[in-house]
MOPAC internal coordinates of N, CA, C and O (Angstrom, degrees):
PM7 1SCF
backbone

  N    0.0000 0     0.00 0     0.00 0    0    0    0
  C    1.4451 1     0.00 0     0.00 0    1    0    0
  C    1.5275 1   107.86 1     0.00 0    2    1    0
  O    1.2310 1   120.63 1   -53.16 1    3    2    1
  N    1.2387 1   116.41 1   126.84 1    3    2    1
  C    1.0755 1   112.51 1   149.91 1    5    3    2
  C    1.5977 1   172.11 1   -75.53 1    6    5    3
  O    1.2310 1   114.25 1   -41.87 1    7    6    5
  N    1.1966 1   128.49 1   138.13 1    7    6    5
  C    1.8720 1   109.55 1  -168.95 1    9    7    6
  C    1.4954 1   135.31 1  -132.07 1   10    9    7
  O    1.2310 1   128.39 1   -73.00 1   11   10    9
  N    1.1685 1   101.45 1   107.00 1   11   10    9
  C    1.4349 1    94.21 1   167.51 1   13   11   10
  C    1.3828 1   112.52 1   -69.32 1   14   13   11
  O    1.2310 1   129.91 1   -37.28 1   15   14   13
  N    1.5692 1    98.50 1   142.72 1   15   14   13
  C    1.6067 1   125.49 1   159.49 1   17   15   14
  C    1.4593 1   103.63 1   -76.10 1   18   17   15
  O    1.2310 1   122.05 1   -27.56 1   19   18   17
  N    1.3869 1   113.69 1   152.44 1   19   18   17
  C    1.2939 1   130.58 1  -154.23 1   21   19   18
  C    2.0711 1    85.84 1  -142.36 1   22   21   19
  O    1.2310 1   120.10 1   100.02 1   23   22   21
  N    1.0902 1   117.41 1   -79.98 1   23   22   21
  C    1.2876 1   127.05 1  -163.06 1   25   23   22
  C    1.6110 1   102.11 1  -142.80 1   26   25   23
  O    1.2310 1   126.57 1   -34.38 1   27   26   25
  N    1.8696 1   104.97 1   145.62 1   27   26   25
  C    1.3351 1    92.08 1   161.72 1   29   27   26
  C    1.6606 1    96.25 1  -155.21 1   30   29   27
  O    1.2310 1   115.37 1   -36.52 1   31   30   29
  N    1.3649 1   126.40 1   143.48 1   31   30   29
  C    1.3806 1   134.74 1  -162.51 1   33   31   30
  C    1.5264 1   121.93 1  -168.27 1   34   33   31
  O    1.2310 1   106.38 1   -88.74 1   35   34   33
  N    0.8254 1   142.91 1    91.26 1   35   34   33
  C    1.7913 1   148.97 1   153.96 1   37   35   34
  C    2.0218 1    90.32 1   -17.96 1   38   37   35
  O    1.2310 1   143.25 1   -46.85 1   39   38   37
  N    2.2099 1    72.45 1   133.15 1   39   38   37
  C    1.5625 1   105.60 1   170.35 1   41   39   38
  C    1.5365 1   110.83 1  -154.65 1   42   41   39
  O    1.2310 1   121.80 1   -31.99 1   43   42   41
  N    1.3929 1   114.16 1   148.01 1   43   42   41
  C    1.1758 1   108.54 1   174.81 1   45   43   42
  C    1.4916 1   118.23 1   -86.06 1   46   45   43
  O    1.2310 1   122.96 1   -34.37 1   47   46   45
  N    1.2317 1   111.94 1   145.63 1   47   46   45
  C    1.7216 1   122.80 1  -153.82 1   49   47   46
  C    1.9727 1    91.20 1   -97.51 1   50   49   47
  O    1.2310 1   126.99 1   -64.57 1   51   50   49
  N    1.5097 1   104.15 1   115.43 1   51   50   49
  C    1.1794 1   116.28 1   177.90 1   53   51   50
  C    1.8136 1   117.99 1   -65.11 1   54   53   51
  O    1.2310 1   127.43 1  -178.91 1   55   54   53
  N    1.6324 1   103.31 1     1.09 1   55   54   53
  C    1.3867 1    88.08 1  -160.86 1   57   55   54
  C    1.7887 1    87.54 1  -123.90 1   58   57   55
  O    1.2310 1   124.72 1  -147.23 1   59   58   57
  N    1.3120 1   108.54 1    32.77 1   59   58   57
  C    1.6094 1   106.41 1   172.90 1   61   59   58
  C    1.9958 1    98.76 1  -170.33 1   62   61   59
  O    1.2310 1   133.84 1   -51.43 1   63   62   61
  N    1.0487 1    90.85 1   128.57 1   63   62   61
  C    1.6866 1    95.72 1  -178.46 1   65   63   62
  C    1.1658 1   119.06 1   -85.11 1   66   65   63
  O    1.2310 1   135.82 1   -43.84 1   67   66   65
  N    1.5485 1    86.98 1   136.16 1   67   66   65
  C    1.6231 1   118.47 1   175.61 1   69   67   66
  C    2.0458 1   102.51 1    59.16 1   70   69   67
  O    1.2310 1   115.56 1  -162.73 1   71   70   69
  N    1.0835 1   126.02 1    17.27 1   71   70   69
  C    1.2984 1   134.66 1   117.50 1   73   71   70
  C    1.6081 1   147.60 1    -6.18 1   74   73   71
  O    1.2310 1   105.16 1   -85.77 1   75   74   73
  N    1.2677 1   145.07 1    94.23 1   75   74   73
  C    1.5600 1   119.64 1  -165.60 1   77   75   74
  C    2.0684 1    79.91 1  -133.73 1   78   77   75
  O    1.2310 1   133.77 1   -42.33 1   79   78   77
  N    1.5417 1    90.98 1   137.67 1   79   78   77
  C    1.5363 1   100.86 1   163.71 1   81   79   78
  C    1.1070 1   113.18 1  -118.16 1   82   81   79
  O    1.2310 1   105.93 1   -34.39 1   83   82   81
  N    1.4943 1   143.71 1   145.61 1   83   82   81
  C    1.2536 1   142.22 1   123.57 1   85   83   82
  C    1.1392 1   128.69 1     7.47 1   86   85   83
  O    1.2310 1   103.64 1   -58.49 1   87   86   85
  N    1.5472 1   147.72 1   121.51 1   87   86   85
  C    1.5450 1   139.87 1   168.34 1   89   87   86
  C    1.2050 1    82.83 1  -120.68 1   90   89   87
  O    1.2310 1   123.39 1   -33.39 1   91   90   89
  N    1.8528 1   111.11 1   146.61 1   91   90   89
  C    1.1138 1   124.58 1   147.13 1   93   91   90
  C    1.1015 1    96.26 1  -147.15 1   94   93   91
  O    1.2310 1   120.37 1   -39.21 1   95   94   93
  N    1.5766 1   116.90 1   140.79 1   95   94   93
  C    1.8918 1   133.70 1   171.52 1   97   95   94
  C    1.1077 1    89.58 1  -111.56 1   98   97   95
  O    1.2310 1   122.24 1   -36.83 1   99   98   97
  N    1.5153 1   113.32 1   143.17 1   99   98   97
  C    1.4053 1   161.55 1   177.27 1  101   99   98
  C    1.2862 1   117.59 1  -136.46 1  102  101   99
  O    1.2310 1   122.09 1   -32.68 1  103  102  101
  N    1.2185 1   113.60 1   147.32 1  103  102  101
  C    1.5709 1   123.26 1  -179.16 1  105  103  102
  C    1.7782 1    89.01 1  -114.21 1  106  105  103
  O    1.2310 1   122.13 1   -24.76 1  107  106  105
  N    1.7052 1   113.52 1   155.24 1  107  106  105
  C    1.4634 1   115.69 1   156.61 1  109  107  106
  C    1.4622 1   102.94 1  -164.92 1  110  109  107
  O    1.2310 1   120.48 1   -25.41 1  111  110  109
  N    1.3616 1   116.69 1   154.59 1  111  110  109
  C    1.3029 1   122.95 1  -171.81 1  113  111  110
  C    1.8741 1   101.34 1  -101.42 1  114  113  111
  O    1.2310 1   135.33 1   -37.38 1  115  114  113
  N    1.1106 1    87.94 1   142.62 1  115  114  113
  C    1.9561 1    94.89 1   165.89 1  117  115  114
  C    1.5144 1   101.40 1  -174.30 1  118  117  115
  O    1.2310 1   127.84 1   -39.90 1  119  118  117
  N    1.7183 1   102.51 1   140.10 1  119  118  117
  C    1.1110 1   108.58 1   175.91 1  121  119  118
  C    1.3686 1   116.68 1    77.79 1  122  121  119
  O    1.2310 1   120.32 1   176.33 1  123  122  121
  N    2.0589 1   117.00 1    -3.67 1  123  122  121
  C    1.0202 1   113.86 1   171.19 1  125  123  122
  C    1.8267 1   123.65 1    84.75 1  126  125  123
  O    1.2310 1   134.61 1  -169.63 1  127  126  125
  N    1.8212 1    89.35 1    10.37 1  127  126  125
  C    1.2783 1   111.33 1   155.96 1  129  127  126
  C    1.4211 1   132.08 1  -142.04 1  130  129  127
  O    1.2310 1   123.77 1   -38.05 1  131  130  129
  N    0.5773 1   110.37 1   141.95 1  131  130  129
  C    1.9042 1   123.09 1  -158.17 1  133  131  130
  C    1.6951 1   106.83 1   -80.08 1  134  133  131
  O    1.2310 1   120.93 1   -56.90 1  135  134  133
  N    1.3999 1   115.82 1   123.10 1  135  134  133
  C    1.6456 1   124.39 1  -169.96 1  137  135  134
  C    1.5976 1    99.34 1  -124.97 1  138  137  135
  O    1.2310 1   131.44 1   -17.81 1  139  138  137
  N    1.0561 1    95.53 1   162.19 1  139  138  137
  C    1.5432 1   115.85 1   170.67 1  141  139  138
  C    1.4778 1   118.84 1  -120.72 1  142  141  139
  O    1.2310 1   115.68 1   -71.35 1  143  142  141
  N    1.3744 1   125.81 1   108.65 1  143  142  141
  C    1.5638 1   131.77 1   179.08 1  145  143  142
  C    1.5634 1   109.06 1   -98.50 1  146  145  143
  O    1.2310 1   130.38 1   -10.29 1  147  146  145
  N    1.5374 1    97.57 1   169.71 1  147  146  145
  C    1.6140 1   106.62 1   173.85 1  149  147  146
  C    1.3137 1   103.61 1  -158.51 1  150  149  147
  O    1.2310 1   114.07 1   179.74 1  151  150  149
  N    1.5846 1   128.84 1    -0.26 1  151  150  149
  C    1.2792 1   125.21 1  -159.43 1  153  151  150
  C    2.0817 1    84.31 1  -109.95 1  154  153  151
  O    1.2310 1   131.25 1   -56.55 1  155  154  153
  N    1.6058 1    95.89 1   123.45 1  155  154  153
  C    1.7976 1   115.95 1   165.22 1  157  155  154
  C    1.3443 1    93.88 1   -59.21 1  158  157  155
  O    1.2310 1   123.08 1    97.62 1  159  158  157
  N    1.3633 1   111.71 1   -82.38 1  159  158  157
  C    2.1447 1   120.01 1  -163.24 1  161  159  158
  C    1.2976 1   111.38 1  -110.39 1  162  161  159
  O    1.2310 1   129.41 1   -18.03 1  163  162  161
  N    1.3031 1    99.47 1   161.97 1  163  162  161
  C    1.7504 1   101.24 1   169.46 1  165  163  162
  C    1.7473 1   114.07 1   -73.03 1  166  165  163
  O    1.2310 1   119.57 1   169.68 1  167  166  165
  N    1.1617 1   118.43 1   -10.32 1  167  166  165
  C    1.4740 1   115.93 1   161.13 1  169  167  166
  C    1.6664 1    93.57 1  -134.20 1  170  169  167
  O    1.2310 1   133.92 1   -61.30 1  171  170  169
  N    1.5505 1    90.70 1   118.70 1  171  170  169
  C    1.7541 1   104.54 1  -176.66 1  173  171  170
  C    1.7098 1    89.82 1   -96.84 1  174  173  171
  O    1.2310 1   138.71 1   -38.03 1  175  174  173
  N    1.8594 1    81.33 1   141.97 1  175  174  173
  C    1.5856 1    93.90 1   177.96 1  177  175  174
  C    1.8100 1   111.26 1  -114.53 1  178  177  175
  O    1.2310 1   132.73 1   -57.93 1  179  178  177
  N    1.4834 1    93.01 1   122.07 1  179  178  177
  C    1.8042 1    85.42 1   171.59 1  181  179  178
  C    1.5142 1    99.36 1   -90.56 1  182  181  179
  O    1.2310 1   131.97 1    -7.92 1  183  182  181
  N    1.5568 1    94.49 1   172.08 1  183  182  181
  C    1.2449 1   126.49 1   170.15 1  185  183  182
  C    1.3923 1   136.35 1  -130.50 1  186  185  183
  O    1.2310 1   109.68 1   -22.11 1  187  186  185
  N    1.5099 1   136.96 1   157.89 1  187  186  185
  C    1.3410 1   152.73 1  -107.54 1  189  187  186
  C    1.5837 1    82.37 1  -109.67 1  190  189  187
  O    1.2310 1   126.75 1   115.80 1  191  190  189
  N    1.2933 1   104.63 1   -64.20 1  191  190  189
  C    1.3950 1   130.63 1  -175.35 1  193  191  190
  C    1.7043 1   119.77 1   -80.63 1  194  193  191
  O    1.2310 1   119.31 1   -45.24 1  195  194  193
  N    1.3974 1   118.93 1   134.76 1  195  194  193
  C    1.4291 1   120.51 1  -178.95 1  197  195  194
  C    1.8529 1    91.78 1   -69.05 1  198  197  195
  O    1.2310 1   120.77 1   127.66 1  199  198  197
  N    1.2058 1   116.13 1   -52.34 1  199  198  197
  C    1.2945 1   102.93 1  -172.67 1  201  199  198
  C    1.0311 1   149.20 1   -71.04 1  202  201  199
  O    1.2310 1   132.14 1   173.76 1  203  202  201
  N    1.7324 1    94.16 1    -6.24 1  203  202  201
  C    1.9721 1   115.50 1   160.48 1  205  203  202
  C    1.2906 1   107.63 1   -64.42 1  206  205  203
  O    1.2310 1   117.59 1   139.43 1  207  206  205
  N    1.7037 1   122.19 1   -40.57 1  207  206  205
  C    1.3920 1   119.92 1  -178.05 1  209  207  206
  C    1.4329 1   111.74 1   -57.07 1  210  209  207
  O    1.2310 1   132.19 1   115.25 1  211  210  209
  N    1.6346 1    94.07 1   -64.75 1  211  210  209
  C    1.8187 1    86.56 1   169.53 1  213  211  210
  C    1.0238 1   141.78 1   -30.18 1  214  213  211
  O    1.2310 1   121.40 1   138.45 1  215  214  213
  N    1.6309 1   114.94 1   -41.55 1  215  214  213
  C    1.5894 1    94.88 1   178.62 1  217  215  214
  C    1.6140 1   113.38 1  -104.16 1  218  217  215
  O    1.2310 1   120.40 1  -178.70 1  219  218  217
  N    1.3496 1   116.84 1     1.30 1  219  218  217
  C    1.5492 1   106.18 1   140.38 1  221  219  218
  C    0.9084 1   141.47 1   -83.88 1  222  221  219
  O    1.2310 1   112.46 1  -157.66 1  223  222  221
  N    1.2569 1   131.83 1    22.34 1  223  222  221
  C    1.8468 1   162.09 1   104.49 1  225  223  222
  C    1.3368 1   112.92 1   -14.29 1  226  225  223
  O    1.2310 1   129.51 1   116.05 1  227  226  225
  N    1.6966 1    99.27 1   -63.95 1  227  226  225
  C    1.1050 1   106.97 1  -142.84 1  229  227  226
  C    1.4724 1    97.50 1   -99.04 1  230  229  227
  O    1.2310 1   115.18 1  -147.41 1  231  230  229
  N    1.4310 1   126.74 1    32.59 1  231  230  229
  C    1.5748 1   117.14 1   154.59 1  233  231  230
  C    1.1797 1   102.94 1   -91.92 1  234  233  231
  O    1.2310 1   102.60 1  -172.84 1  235  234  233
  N    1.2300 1   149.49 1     7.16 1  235  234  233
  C    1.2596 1   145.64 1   144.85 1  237  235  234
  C    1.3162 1   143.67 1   -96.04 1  238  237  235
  O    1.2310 1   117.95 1   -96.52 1  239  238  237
  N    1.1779 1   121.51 1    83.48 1  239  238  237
  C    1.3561 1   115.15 1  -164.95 1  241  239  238
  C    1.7017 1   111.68 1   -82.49 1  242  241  239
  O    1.2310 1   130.55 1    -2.16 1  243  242  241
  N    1.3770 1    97.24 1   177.84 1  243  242  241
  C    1.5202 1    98.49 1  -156.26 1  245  243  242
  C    1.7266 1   105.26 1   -88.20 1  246  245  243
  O    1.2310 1   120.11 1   -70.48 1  247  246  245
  N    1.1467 1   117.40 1   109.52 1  247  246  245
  C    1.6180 1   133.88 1  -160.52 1  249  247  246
  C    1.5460 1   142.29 1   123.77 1  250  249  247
  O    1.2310 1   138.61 1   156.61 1  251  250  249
  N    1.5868 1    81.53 1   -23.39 1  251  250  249
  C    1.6099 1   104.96 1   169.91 1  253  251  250
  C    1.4029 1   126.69 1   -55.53 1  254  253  251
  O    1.2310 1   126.94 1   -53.02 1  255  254  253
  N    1.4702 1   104.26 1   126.98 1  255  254  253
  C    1.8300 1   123.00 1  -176.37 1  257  255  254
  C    1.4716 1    89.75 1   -74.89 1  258  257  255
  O    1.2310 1   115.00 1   -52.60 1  259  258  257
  N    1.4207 1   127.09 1   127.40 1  259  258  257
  C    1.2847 1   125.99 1   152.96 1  261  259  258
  C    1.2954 1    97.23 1  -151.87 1  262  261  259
  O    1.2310 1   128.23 1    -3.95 1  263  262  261
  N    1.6147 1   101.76 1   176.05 1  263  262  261
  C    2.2868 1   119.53 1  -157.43 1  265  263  262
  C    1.2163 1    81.89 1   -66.46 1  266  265  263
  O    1.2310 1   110.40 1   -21.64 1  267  266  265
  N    1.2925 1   135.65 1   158.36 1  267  266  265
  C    1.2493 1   139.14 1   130.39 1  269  267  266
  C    1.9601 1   114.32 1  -101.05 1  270  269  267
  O    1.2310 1   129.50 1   -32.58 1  271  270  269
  N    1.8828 1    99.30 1   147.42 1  271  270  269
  C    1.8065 1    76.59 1  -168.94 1  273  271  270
  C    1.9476 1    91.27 1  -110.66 1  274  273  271
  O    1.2310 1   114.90 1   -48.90 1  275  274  273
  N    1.1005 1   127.27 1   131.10 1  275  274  273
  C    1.1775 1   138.91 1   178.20 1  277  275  274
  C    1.6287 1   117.01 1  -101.18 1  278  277  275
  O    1.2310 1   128.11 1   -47.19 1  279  278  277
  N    1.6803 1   101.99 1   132.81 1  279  278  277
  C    1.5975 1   106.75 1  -178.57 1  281  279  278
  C    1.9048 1    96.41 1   -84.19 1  282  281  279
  O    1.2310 1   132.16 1   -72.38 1  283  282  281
  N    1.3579 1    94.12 1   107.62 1  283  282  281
  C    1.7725 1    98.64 1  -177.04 1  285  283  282
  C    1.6450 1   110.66 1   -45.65 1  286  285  283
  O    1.2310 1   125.65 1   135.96 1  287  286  285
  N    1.6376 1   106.76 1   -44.04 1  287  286  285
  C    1.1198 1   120.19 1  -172.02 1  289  287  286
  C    1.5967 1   119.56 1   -88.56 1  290  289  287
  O    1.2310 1   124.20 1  -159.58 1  291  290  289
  N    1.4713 1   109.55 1    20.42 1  291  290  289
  C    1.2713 1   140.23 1   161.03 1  293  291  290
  C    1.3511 1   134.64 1   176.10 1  294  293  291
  O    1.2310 1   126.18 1   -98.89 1  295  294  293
  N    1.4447 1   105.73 1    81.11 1  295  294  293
  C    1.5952 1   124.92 1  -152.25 1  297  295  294
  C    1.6535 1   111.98 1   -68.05 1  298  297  295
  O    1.2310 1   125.97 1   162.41 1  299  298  297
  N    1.3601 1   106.13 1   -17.59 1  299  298  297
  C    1.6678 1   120.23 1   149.24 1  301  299  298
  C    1.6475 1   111.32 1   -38.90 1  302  301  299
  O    1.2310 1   106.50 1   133.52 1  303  302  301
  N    1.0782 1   142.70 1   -46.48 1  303  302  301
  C    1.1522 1   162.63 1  -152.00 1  305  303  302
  C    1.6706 1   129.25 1  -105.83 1  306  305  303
  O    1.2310 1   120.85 1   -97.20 1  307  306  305
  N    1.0218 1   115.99 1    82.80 1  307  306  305
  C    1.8803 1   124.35 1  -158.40 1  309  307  306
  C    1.0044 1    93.10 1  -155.27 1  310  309  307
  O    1.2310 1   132.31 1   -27.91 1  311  310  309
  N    1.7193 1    93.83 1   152.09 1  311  310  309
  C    2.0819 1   121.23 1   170.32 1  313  311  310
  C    1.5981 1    83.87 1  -144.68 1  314  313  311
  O    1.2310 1   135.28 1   -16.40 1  315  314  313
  N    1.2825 1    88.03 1   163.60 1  315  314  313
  C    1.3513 1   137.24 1  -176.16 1  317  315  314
  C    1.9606 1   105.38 1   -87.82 1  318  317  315
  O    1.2310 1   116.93 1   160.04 1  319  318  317
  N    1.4181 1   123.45 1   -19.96 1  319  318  317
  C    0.9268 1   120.75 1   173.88 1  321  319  318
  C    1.4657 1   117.57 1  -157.88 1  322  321  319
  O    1.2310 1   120.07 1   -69.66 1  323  322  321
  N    1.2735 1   117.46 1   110.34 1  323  322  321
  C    1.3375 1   126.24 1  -135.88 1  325  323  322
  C    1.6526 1    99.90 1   -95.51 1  326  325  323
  O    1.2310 1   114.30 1   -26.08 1  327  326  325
  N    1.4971 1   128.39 1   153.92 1  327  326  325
  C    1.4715 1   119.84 1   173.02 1  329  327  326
  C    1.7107 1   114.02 1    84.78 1  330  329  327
  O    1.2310 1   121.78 1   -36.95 1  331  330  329
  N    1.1627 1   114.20 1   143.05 1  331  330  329
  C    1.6923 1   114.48 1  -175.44 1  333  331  330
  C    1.5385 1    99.98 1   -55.66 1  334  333  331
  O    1.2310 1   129.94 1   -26.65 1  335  334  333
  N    1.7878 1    98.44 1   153.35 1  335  334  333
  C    1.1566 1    93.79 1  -162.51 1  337  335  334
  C    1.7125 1    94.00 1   -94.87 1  338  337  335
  O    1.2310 1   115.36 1    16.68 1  339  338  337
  N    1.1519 1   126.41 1  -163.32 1  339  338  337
  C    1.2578 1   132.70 1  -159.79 1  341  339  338
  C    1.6948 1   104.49 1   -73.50 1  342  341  339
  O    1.2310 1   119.60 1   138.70 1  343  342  341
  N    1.4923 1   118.36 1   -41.30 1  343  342  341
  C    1.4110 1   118.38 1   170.51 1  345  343  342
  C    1.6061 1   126.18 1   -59.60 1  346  345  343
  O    1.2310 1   136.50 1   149.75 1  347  346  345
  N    1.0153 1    85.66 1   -30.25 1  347  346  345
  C    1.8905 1   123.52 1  -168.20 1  349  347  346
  C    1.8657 1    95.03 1   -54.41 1  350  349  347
  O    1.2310 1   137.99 1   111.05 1  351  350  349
  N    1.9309 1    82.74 1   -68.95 1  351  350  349
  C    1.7513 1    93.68 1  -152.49 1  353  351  350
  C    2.1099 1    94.47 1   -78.83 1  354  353  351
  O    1.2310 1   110.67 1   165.31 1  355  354  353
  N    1.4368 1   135.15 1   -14.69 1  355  354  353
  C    1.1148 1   112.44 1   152.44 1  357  355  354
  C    1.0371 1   138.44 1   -55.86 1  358  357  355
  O    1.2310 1   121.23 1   134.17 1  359  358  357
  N    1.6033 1   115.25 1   -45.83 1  359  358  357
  C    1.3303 1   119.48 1  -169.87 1  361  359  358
  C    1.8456 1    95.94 1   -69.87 1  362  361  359
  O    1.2310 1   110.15 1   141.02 1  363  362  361
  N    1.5593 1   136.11 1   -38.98 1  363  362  361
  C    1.4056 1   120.05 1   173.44 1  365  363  362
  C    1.6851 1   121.16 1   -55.06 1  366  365  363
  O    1.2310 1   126.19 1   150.38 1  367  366  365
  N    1.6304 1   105.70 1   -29.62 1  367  366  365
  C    1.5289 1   114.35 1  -173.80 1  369  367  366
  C    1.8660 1    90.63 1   -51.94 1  370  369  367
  O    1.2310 1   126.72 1   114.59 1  371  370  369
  N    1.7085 1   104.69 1   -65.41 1  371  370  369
  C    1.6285 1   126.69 1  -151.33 1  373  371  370
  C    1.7853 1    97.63 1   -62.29 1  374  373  371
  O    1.2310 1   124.58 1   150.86 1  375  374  373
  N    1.2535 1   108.81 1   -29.14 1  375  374  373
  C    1.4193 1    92.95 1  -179.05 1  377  375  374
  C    2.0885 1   111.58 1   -90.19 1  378  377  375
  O    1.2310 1   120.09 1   148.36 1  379  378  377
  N    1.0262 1   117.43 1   -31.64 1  379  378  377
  C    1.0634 1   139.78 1   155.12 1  381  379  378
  C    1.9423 1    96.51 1   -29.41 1  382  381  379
  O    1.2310 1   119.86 1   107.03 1  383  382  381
  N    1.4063 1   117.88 1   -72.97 1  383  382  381
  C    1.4429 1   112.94 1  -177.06 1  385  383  382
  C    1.0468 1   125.64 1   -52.79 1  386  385  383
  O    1.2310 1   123.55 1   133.86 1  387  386  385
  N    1.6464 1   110.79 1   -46.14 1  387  386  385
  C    1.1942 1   119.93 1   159.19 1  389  387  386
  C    1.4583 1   125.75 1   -24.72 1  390  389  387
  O    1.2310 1   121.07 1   113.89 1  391  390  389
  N    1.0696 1   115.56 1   -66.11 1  391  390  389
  C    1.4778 1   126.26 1  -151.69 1  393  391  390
  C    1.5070 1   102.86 1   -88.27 1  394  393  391
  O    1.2310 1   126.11 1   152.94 1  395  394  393
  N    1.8450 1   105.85 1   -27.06 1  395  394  393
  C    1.7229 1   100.03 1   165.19 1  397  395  394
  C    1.2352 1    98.32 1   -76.64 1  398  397  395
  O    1.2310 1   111.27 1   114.46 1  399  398  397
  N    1.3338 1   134.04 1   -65.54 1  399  398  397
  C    1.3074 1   103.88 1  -164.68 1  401  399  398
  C    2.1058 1   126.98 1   -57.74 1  402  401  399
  O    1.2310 1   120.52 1   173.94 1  403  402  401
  N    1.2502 1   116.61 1    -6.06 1  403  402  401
  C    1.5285 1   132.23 1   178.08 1  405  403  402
  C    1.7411 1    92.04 1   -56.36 1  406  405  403
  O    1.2310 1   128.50 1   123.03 1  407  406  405
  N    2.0068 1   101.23 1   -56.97 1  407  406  405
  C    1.7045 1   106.47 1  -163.45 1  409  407  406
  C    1.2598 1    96.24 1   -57.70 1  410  409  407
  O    1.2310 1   121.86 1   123.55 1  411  410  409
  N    1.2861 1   114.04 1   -56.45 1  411  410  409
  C    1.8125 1   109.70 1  -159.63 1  413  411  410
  C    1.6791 1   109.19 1   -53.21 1  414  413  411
  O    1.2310 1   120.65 1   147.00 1  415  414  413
  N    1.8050 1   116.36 1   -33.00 1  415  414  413
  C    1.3101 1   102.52 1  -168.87 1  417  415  414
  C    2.0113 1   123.21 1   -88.35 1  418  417  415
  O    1.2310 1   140.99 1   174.19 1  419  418  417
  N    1.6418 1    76.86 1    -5.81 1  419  418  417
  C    1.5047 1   114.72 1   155.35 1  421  419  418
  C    1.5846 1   121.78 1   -59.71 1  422  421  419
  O    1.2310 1   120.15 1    91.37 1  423  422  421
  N    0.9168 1   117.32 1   -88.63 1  423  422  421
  C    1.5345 1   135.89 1   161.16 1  425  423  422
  C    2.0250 1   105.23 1   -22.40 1  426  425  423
  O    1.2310 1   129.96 1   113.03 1  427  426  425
  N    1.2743 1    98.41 1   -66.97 1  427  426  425
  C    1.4818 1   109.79 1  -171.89 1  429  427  426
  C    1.7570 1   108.02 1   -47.82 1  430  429  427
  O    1.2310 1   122.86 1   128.66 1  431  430  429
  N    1.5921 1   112.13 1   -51.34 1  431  430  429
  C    1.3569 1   127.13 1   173.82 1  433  431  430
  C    1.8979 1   105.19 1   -54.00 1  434  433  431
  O    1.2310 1   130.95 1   111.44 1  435  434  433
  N    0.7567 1    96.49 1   -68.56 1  435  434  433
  C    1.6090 1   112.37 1   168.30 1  437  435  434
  C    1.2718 1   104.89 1   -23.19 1  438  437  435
  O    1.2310 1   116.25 1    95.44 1  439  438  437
  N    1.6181 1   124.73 1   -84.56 1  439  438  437
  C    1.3548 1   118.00 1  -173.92 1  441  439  438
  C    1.4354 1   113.28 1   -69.95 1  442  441  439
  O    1.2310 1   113.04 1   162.81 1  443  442  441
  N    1.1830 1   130.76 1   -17.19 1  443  442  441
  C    1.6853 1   121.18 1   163.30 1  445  443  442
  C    1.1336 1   103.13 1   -77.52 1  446  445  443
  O    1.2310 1    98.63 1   171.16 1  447  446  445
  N    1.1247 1   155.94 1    -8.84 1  447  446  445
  C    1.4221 1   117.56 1   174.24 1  449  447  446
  C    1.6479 1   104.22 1  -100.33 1  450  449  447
  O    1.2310 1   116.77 1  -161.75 1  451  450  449
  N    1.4887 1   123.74 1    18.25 1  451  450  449
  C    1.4297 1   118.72 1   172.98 1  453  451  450
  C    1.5014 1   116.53 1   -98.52 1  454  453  451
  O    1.2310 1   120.10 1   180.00 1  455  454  453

């Protein structure tokens, strides 16, 4: 699918402090009707820095054909980059270990004291 860029600009995200994310609007067609997006990932990441936002902005310039990924079963609903993003899917790996290793030291206590 394809996308035009529409706009793209750093804002600070009201629902986490001192925070700034990336906006970019896109237009894309599916289903033979025309939507308007702004969401990069399915877990959007802010940043510390205005100028980290910027230049994850700025892989999109304004005209650029790129995939768009669409929720079929709600075509309202698309990013530009589909799947946790790289911060995202570590921190699930690291907590994930955690909690196996919690059972195992769980488990281990468990059968020693029987």
């Amino acid at each position: 699918m394809a996308l035009r860029r529409r706009h793209r600009s750093v804002d600070l995200d009201p629902s986490r402090r001192n925070t700034v994310v990336p906006v970019v609007t896109y237009e894309y067609d599916f289903g033979g009707q025309r939507y308007t997006g702004s969401r990069l990932a399915i877990f959007e990441r802010g940043f510390q820095f205005r100028s980290s936002a910027e230049a994850a902005a700025s892989r999109f310039s304004i005209g650029q054909r790129v995939n768009v990924f669409v929720n079929p079963a709600a075509p309202a609903e698309a990013v530009l980059r589909p799947g946790p993003q790289t911060g995202a899917a570590v921190g699930f790996q690291l907590a994930g270990a955690v909690l196996a290793a919690s059972g195992l030291w769980l488990l281990a206590a468990a059968i020693s004291s029987l």
